[in-house]
C-alpha positions as CSV (number, residue, x, y, z in Angstrom):
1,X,-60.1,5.5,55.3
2,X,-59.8,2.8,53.1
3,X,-61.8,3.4,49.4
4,X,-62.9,-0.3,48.2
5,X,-61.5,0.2,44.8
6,X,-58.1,1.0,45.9
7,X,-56.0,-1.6,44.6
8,X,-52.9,-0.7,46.4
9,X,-51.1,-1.9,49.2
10,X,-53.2,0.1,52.1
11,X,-53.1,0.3,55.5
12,X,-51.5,3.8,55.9
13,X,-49.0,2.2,58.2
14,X,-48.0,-0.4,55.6
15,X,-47.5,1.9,52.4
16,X,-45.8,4.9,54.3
17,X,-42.0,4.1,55.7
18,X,-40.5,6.8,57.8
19,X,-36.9,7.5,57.3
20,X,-34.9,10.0,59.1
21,X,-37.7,12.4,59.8
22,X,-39.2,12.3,56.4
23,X,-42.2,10.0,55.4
24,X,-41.9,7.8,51.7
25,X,-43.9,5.6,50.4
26,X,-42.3,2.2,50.1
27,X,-42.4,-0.3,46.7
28,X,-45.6,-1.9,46.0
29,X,-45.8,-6.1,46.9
30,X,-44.5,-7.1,43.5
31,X,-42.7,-4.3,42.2
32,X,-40.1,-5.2,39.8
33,X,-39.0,-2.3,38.4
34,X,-40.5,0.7,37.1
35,X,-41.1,-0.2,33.7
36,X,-42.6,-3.5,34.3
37,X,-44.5,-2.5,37.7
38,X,-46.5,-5.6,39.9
39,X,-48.5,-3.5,41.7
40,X,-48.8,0.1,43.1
41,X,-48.3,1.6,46.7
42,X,-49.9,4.8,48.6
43,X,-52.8,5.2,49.9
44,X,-56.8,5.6,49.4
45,X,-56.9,9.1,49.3
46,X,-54.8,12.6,48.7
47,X,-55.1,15.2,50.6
48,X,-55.1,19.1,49.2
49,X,-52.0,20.5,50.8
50,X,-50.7,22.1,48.3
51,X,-53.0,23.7,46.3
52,X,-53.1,24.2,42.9
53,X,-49.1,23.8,43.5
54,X,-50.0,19.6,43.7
55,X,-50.0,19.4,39.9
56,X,-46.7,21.6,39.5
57,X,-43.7,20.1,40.5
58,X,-41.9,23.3,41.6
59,X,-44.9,24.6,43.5
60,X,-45.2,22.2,46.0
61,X,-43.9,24.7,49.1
62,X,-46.5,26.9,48.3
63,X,-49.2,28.1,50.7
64,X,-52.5,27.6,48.6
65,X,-53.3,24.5,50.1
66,X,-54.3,23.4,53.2
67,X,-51.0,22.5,54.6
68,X,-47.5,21.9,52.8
69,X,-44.3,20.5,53.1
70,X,-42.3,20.8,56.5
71,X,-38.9,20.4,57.0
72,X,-37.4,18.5,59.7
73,X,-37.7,20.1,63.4
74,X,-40.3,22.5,61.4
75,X,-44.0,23.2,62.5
76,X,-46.8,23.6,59.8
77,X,-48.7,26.7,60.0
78,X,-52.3,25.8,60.5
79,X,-55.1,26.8,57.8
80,X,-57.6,28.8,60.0
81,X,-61.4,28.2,58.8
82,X,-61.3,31.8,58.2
83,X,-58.7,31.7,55.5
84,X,-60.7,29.3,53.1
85,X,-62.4,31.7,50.9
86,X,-65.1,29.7,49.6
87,X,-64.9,26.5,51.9
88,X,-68.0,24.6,49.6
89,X,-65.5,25.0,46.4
90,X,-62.5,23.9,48.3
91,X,-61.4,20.0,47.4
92,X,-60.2,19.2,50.8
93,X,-59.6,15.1,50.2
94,X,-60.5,12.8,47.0
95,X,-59.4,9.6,45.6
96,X,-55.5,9.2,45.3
97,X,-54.2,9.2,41.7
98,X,-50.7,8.8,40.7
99,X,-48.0,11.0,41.7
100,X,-46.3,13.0,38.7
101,X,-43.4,10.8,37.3
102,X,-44.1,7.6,39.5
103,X,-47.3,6.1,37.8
104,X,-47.0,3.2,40.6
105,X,-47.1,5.5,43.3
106,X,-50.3,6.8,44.8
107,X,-50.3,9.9,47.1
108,X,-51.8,12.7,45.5
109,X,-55.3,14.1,44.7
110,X,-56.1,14.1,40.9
111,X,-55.1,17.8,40.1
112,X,-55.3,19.5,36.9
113,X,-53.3,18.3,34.1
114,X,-53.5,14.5,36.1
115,X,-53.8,11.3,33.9
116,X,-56.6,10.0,36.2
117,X,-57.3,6.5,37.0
118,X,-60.2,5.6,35.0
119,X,-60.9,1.6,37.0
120,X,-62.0,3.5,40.1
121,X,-65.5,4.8,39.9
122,X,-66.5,4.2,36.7
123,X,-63.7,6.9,35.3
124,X,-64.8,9.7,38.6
125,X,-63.7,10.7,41.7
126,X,-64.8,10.9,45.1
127,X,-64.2,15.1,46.4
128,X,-64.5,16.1,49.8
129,X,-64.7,19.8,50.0
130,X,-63.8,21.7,52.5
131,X,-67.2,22.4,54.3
132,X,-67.4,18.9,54.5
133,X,-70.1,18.0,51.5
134,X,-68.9,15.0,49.2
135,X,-69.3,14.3,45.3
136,X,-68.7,11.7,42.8
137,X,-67.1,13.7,39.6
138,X,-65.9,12.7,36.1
139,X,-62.2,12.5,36.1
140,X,-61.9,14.3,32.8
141,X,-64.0,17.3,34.3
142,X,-61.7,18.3,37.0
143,X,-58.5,18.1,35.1
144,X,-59.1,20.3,32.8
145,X,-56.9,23.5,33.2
146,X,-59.5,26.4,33.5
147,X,-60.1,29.2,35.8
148,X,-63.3,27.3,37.7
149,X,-60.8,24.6,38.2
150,X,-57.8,25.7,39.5
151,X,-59.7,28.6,41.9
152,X,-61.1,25.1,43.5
153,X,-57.9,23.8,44.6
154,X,-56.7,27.2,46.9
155,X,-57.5,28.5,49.9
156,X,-57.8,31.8,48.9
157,X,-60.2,31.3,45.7
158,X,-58.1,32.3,43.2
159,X,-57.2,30.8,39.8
160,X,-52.9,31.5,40.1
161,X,-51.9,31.7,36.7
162,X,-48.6,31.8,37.5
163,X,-48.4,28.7,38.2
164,X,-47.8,26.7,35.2
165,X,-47.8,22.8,34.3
């Protein structure tokens, strides 16, 4: 689970702190501040849980991913094979890229709209889908915001235009 060109702090256990319930990523080794970063935290690789609702800040309790926040005390529905439409468009897992607002911090799969890393794989990604096949993409082709795109990212194959960046 580790990705060679990761340049974080990595194993899972040492970038993810547990607080009360809830999980966090902690400071990269050599952080100073966040305008002057030494480093970057996270991990390898993202993993779809929120669908098309990753790259949108308010859309992150929605159910077009695979899974999706849980509350405290809360269970997580499971994703039933059944419910992935189209399981060989589905990104399941890919390369971490920065989370939206914390350019240190690396916990989510490049979405649309990302700034993608262009040092790891030659400016691409790694995508797992969800029937388990595995490519090596241009960054720049999976952020951009059309319809092949963001049906990709959700369990039921759909583009959801109402869901704006």
């Amino acid at each position: 689970m580790q990705c060679p060109t990761f340049k974080g702090d990595w194993p899972a256990e040492k970038a993810i702190v547990w607080i009360g319930g809830w999980a966090g990523y902690r400071d990269p080794s050599g952080y100073i501040s966040r305008d002057e970063p030494g480093g970057i935290a996270g991990v390898s690789y993202g993993y779809n849980g929120f669908g098309i609702g990753s790259a949108d800040t308010h859309s992150w309790f929605s159910h077009l991913g695979l899974g999706h926040v849980v509350l405290p005390n809360a269970s997580m529905p499971t994703v039933k094979d059944i419910e992935v439409v189209s399981p060989s468009d589905m990104i399941a897992i890919a390369d971490s890229m920065p989370q939206p607002s914390y350019e240190y911090l690396y916990a989510f799969v490049l979405s649309i709209n990302s700034k993608p890393n262009p040092e790891r794989h030659n400016g691409g990604s790694n995508f797992t889908f969800a029937d388990g096949h595995v490519i090596t993409v241009k960054n720049k082709d999976f952020v951009s915001n059309g319809e092949a795109n963001r049906r990709r990212w959700n369990v039921d194959h759909e583009p959801h235009w109402e869901v704006k960046f």
